[in-house]
Phi, psi and omega in degrees: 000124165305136181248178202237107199256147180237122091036089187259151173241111201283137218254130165257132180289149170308298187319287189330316207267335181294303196281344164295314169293301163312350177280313211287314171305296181304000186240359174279332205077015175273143193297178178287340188278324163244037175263300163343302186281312172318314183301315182305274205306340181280341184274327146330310179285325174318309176312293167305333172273343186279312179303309182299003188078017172270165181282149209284033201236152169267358173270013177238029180280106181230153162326304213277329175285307169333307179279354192273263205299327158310298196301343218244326192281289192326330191231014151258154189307152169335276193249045155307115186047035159280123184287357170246340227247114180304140179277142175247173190252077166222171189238164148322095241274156196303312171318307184286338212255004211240347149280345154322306165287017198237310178294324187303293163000281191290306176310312179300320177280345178287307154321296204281295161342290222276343231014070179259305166252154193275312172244159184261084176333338193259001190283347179233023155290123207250156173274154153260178200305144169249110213272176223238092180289128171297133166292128160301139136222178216273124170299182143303310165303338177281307158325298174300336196256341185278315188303344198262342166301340162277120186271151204272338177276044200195108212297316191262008183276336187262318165329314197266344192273291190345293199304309168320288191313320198274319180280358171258346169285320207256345190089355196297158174281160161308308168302330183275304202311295209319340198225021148306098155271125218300323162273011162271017195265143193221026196303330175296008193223323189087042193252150181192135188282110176237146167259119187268191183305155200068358197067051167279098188269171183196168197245135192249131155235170200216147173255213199241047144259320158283000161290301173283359150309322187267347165260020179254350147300336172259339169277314184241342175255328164335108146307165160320162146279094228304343193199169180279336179319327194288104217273321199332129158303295255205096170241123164294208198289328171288015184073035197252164155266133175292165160268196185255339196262346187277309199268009142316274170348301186290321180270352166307301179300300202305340179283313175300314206279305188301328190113305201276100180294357161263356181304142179213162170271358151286349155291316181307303182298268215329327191292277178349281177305339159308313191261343165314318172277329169264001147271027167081014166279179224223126197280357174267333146305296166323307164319296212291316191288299182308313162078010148293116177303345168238167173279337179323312186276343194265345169269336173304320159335283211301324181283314176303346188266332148282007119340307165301287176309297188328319200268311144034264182315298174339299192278319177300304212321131163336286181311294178321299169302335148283001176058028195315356178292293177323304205271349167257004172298000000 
């Protein structure tokens, strides 16, 4: 009589599948920052099953623990068991818990490809709503007050003016100034090669105070490069490439010295696209400087700047400014 051998199917620890997947992205080309953010988030979700005692496997994985962990994100603190950073009594904002869920997602259908699971458990897990916030931006008077803090004798205080100027004319993220190359500079046409998200490259133009800013920072202020290797526009004093947490760092202090406690470098794009669109540019130009792949994000711009002309008007209107009530007594 034959006997009938089964086959056993091999059980994967979550983490093995985390670190499988992160392989799988780098081999995609997706960058390290947002291969770095799936992994943080997926070992989170790891965390929360460890505390709770379950088992490290996706196969005792169901919707309902899922949305049980979305509700668990919804109601913990900001900066819960952070080691540097004091906790504060705000929770974790509808924006963050909803990338949480965009990442779960994507590992689950990814899990279902790979035939790691026959189906993906994770397709009707919904985010939560995310309110539709007005974008900040920078006054004139805030602006006048960060310029005014820089000292001119001092290489890297012109460094830092350099970096300002350029992320409030052109818009760039932070991760593009940073990976600013000495050939990607166009300065006589006033151009500059940048690469954005997806490794999408695109031509940034600047104008022409941030032209002569940066070229009196790279003729008189630029160190040396610590190596010849070393290509990067924007160096510290040791001739290294800043960083992304180095150029945090500078708007922090510059947010102390200006007063405007609220400065970020990610503020400098919203002023920037705002005011592109109330100096009379164009939201499909703007997509294009910006390297946004959709108009989506470029119409909230468009709405706050016609926002703006409206309050103008307000303060401006002709008729209103004549006082015609008066003048018909």
């Amino acid at each position: 009589m034959a006997t009938t051998v089964v086959k056993k199917e091999k059980t994967y620890k979550l983490t093995e599948l985390i670190n499988y997947y992160a392989l799988c992205n780098r081999s995609e080309g997706k960058s390290e920052k947002t291969i770095s953010w799936y992994s943080a988030n997926l070992l989170r979700f790891h965390n929360y099953l460890k505390a709770r005692h379950l088992p490290d496997s996706i196969k005792n994985t169901d919707i309902k623990l899922l949305r049980e962990y979305v509700l668990h994100l919804l109601k913990r603190h900001r900066f819960e068991n952070h080691p540097y950073t004091p906790e504060k009594a705000e929770f974790l904002s509808a924006a963050s818990v909803h990338g949480h869920v965009r990442t779960i997602r994507a590992f689950f259908s990814w899990l279902q490809r790979e035939g790691f699971t026959e189906t993906n458990i994770a397709k009707d897990l919904k985010p939560p709503k995310l309110v539709d916030k007005v974008i900040s931006t920078l006054s004139d008077e805030e602006i006048f007050s960060i310029f005014h803090t820089f000292s001119p004798s001092s290489s890297s205080e012109m460094r830092n003016q350099t970096i300002f100027m350029l992320l409030i004319d052109t818009g760039m993220r932070i991760g593009e100034l940073i990976n600013l190359k000495m050939n990607d500079m166009n300065l006589p046409g006033g151009l500059m090669k940048v690469m954005g998200k997806g490794k999408k490259e695109r031509v940034v133009p600047m104008g022409s105070n941030a032209q002569k800013a940066l070229q009196r920072y790279l003729f008189r202020h630029r160190p040396s490069p610590a190596h010849q290797a070393i290509e990067n526009v924007f160096l510290s004093i040791h001739g290294m490439p800043l960083t992304e947490n180095s150029i945090k760092l500078v708007f922090t202090r510059l947010a102390s010295k200006s007063g405007v406690e609220r400065l970020h470098a990610h503020l400098c794009r919203h002023t920037f696209a705002t005011r592109y669109l109330i100096n009379g540019g164009d939201v499909f130009t703007l997509q294009q400087i910006l390297g946004h792949s959709t108009l989506e994000m470029v119409r909230h711009y468009a709405n706050l700047a016609s926002s703006h002309v409206a309050l103008q008007h307000q303060k401006y209107s002709p008729l209103d400014r004549l006082n015609l009530r008066k003048n018909n007594n």
